[in-house]
Short mmCIF file of the C-alpha atoms (twelve columns), coordinates in Angstrom:
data_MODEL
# 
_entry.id   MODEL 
# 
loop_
_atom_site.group_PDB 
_atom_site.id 
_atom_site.type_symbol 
_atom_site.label_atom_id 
_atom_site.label_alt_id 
_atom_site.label_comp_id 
_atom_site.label_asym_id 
_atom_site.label_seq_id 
_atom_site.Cartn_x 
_atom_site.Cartn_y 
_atom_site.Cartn_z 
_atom_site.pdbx_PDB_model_num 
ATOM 1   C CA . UNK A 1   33.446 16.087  6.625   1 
ATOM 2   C CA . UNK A 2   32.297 12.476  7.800   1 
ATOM 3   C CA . UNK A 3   34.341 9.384   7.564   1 
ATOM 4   C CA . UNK A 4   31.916 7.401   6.303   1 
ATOM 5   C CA . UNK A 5   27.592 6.274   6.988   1 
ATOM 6   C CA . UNK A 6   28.446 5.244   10.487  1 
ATOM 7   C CA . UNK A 7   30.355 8.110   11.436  1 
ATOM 8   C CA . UNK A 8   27.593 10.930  10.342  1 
ATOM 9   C CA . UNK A 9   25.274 8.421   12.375  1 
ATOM 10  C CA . UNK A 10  27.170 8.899   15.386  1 
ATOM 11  C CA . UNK A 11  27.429 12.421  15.441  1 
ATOM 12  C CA . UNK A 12  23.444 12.645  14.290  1 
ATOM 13  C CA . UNK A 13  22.331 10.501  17.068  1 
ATOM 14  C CA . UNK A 14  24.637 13.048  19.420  1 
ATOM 15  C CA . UNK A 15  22.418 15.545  18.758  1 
ATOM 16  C CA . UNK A 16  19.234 13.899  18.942  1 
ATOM 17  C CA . UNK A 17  19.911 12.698  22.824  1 
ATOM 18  C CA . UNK A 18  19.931 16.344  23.040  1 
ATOM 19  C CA . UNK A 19  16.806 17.434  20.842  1 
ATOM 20  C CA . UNK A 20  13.745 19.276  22.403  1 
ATOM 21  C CA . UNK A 21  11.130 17.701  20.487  1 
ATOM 22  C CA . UNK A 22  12.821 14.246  21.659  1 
ATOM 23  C CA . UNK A 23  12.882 15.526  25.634  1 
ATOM 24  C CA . UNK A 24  9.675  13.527  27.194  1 
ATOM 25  C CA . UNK A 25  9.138  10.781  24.633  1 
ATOM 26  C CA . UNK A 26  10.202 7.374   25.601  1 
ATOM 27  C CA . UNK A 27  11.819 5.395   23.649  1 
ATOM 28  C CA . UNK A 28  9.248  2.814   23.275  1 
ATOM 29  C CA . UNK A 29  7.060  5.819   21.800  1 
ATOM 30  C CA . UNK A 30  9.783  6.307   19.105  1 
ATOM 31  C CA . UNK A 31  9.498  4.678   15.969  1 
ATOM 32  C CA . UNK A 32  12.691 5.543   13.740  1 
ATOM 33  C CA . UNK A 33  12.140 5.379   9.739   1 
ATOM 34  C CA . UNK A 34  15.108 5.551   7.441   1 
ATOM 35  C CA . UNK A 35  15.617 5.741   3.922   1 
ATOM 36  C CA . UNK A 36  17.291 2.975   1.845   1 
ATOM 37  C CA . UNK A 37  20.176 2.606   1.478   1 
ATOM 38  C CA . UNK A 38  22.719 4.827   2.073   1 
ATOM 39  C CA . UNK A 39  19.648 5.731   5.152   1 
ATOM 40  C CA . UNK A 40  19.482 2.676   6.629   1 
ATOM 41  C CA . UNK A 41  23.330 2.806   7.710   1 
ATOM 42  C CA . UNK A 42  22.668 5.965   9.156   1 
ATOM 43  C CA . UNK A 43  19.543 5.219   11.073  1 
ATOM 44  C CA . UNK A 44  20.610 2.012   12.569  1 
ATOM 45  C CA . UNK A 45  23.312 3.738   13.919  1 
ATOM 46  C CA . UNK A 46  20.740 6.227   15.423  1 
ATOM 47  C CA . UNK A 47  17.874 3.597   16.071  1 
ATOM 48  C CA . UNK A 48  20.816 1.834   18.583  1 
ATOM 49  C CA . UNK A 49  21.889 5.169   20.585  1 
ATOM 50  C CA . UNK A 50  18.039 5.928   21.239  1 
ATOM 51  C CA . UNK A 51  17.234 2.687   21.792  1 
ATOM 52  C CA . UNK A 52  13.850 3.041   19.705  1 
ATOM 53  C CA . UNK A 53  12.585 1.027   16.687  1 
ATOM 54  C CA . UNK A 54  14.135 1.007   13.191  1 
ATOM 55  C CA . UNK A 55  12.289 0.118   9.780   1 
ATOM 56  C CA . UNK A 56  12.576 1.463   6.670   1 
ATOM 57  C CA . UNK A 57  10.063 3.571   4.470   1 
ATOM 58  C CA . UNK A 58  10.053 3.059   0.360   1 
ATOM 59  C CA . UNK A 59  10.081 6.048   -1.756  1 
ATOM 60  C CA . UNK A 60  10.988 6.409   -5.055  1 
ATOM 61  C CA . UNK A 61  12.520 9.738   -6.434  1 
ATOM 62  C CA . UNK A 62  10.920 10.787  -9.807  1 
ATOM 63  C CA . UNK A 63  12.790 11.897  -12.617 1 
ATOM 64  C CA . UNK A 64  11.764 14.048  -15.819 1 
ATOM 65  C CA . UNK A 65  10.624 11.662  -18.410 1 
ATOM 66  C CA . UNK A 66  13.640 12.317  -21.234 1 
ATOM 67  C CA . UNK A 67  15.725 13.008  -18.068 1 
ATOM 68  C CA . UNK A 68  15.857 10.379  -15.080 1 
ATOM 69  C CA . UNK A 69  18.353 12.041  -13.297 1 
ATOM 70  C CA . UNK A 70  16.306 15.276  -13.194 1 
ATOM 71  C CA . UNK A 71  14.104 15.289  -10.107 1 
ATOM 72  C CA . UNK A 72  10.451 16.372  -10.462 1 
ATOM 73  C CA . UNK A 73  9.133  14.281  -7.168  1 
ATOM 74  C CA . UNK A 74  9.022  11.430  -5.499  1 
ATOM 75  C CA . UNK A 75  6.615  8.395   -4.852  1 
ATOM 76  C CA . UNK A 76  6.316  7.097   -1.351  1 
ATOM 77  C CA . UNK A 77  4.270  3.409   -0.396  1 
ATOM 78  C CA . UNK A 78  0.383  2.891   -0.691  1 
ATOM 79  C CA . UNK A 79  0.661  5.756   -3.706  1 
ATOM 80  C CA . UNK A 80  1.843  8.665   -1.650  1 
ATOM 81  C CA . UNK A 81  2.930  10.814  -4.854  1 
ATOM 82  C CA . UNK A 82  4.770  14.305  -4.339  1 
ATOM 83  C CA . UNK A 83  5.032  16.368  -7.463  1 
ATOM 84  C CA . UNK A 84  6.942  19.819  -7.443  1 
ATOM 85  C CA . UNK A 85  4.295  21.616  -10.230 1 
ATOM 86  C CA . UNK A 86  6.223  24.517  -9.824  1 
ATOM 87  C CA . UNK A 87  9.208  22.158  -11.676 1 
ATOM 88  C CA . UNK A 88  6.654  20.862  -13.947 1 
ATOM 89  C CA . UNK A 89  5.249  24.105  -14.956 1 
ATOM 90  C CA . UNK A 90  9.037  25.669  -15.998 1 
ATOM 91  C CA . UNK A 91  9.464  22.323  -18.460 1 
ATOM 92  C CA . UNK A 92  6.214  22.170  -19.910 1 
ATOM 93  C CA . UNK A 93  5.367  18.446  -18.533 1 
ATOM 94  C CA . UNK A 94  1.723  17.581  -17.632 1 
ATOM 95  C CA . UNK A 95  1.086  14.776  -14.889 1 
ATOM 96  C CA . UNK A 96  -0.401 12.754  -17.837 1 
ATOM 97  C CA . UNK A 97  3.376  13.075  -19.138 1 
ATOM 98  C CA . UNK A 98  4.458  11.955  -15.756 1 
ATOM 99  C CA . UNK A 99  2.216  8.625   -15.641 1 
ATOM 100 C CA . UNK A 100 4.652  6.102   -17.350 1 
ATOM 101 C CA . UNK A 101 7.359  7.011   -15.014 1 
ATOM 102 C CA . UNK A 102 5.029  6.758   -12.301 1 
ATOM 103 C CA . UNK A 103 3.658  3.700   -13.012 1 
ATOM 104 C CA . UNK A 104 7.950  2.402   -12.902 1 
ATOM 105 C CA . UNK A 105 8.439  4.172   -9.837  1 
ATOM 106 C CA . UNK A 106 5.335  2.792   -8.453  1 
ATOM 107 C CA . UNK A 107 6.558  -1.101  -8.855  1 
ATOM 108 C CA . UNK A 108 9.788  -0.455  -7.884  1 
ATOM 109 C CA . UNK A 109 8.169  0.960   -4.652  1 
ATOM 110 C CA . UNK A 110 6.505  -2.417  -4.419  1 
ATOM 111 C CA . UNK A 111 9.652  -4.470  -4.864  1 
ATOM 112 C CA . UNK A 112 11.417 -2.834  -1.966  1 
ATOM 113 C CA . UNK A 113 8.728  -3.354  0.034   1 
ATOM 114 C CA . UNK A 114 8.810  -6.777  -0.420  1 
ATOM 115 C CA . UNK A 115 12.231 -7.066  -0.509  1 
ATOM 116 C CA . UNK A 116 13.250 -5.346  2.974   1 
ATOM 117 C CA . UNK A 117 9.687  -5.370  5.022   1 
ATOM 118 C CA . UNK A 118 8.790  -8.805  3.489   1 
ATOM 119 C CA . UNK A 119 5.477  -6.848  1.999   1 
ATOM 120 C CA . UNK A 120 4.710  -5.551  5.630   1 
ATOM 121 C CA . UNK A 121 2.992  -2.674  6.051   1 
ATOM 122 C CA . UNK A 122 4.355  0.341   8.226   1 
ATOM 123 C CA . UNK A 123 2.325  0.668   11.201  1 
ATOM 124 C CA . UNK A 124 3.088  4.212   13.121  1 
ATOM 125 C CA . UNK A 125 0.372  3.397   15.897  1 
ATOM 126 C CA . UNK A 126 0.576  6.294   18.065  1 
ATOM 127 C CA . UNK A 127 4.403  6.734   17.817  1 
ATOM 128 C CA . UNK A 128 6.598  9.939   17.159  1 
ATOM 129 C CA . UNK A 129 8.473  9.389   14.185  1 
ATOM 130 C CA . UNK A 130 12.306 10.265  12.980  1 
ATOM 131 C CA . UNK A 131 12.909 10.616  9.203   1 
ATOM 132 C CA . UNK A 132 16.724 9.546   8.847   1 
ATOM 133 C CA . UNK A 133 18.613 9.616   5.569   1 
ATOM 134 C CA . UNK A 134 22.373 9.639   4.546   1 
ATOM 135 C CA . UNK A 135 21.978 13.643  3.275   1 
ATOM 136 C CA . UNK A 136 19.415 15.393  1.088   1 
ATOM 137 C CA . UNK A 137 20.225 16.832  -1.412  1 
ATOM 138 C CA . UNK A 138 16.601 18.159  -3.669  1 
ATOM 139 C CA . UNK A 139 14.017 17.288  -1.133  1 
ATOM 140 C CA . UNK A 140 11.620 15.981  -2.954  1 
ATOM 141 C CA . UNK A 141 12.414 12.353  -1.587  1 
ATOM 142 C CA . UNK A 142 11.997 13.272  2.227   1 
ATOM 143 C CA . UNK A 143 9.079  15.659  1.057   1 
ATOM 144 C CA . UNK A 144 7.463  12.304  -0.470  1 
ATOM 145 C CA . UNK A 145 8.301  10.265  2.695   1 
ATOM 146 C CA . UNK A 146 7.009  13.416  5.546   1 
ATOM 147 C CA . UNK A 147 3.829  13.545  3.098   1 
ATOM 148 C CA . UNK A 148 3.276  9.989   3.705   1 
ATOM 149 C CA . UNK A 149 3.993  10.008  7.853   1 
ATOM 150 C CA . UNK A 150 1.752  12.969  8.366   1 
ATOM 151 C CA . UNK A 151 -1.090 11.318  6.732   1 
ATOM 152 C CA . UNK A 152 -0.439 8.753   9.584   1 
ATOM 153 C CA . UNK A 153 0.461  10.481  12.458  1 
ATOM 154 C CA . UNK A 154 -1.935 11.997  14.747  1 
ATOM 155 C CA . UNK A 155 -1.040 15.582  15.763  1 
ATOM 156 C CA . UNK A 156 -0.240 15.133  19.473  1 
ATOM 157 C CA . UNK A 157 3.068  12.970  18.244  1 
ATOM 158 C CA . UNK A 158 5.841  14.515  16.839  1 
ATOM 159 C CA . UNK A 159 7.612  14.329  13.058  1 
ATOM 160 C CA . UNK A 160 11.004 15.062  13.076  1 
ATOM 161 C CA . UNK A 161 13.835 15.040  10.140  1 
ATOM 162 C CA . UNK A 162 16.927 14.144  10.743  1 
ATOM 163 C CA . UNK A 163 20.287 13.771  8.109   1 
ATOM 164 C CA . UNK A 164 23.815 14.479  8.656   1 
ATOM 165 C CA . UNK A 165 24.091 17.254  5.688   1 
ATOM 166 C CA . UNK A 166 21.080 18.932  3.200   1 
ATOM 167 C CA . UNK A 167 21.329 21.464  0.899   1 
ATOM 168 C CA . UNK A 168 20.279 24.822  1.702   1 
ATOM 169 C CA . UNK A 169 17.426 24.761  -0.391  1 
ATOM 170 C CA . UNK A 170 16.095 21.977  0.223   1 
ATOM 171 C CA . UNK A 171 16.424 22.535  4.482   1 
ATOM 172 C CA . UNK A 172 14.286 25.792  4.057   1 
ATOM 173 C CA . UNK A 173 11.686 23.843  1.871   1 
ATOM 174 C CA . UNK A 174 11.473 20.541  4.389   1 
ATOM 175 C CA . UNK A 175 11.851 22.658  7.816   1 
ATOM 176 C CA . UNK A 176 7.909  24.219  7.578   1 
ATOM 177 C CA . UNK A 177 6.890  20.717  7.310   1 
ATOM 178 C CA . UNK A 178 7.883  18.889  10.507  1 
ATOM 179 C CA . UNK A 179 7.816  19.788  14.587  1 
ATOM 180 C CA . UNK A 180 11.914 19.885  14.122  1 
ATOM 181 C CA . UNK A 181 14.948 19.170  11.707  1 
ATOM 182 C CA . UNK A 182 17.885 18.261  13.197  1 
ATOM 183 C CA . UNK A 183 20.939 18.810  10.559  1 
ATOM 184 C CA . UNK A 184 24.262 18.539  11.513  1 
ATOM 185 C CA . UNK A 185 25.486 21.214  8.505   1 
ATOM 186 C CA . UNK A 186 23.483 23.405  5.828   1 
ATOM 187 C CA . UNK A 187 26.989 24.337  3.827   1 
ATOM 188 C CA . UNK A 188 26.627 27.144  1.212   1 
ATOM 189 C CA . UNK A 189 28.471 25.181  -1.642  1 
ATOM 190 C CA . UNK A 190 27.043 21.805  -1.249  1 
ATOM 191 C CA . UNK A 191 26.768 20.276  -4.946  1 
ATOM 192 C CA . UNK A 192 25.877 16.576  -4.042  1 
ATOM 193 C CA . UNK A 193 26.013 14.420  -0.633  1 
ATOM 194 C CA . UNK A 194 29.023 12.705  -1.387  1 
ATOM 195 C CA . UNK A 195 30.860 15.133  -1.202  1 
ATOM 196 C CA . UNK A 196 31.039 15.889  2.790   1 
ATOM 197 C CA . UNK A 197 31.710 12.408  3.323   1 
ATOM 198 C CA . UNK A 198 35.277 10.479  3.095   1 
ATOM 199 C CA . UNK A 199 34.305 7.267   1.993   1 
ATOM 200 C CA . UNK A 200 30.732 6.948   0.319   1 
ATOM 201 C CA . UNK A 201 30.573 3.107   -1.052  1 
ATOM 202 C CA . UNK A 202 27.546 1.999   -2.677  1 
ATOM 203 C CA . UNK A 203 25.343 -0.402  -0.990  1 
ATOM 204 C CA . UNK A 204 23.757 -3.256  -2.216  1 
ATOM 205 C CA . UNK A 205 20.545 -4.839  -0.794  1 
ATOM 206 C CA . UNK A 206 22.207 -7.550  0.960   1 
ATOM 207 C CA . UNK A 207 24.092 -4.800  3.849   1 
ATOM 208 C CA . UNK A 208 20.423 -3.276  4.309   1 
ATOM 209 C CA . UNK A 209 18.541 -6.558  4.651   1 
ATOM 210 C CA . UNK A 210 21.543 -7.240  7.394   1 
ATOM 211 C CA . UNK A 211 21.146 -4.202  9.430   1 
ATOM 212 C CA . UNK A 212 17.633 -4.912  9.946   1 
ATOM 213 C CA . UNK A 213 18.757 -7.889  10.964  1 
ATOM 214 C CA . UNK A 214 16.569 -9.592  8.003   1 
ATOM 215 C CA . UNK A 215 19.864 -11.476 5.870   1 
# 
């Protein structure tokens, strides 16, 4: 159990001082990318004990179309889509059933973008790069945002996940796709993030804009 964001941070950027994959890259080499919000508390947490950068990737989690809170995928910046079609397949949805909520997930992407990179693009450059969110519950979020990265990365430099807690599911579904995956717990009867922390507030823009120093 975590206190709070700040708290899991702490203990997650513990264990990265002490991560393999992390061993000979400077910190100037590092480029740390969380996910907003509940991410960004986390990362900058992280971002400060490693002393590398911090910025925030977009993605959008996508829902079943008669049931948002359902998650089929997740949409990630410049159009990186990630569709489970296993998912899709058990409900009978085709992607052309998928495209309205797509095309929603796909301008909310854009709005964050704007809002909390001030339309910037994300420029890896020949950086290893940390995936940091508050906990993971599905996947299909982080799978979105390590599909994007990869495209970007060149294979000499490292892509490495790292979250306080993560379903068990969802950690052996994410851990084939990166160099490493640092989790702090993988508990058996995890139902939803929340859960393994004490105090989980919701965050509004304004507390991510000022821990990227952008308020």
């Amino acid at each position: 159990m975590f206190i709070d964001r700040q708290d899991a941070g702490q203990h997650l950027a513990a264990r990265l001082l002490h991560s393999p994959s992390l061993k000979d890259v400077p910190a100037a080499d590092l480029l740390l990318l969380s996910i907003p919000r509940g991410g960004v508390v986390v990362g900058a947490v992280v971002a400060q004990h490693l002393r590398c950068a911090h910025e925030v990737i977009i993605v959008k989690k996508i829902g079943h179309p008669r049931q948002e809170e359902l998650a089929l995928g997740a949409l990630a910046e410049d159009g990186a889509l990630f569709l489970d079609e296993r998912v899709l397949h058990f409900y009978g949805i085709s992607r052309d059933d998928m495209q309205p909520v797509i095309v929603r997930a796909s301008a909310t992407v854009r709005h964050y973008v704007q809002r909390f990179r001030r339309g910037q693009a994300l420029h890896i450059g020949q950086r290893s790069v940390i995936l940091v969110d508050d906990g993971i519950a599905t996947g299909e979020t982080m799978k979105a945002a390590v599909q994007w990265v990869t495209a970007r990365t060149a294979a000499a430099h490292k892509i490495i996940i790292a979250v306080p807690i993560c379903a068990p599911g969802a950690f052996s579904e994410l851990r084939p796709l990166v160099d490493e995956m640092v989790c702090l717990a993988v508990p058996e009867d995890f139902s939803a993030v929340g859960q393994f922390y004490r105090l989980f507030p919701q965050l509004h823009d304004s507390q991510v804009l000022r821990l990227l120093h952008r308020d």
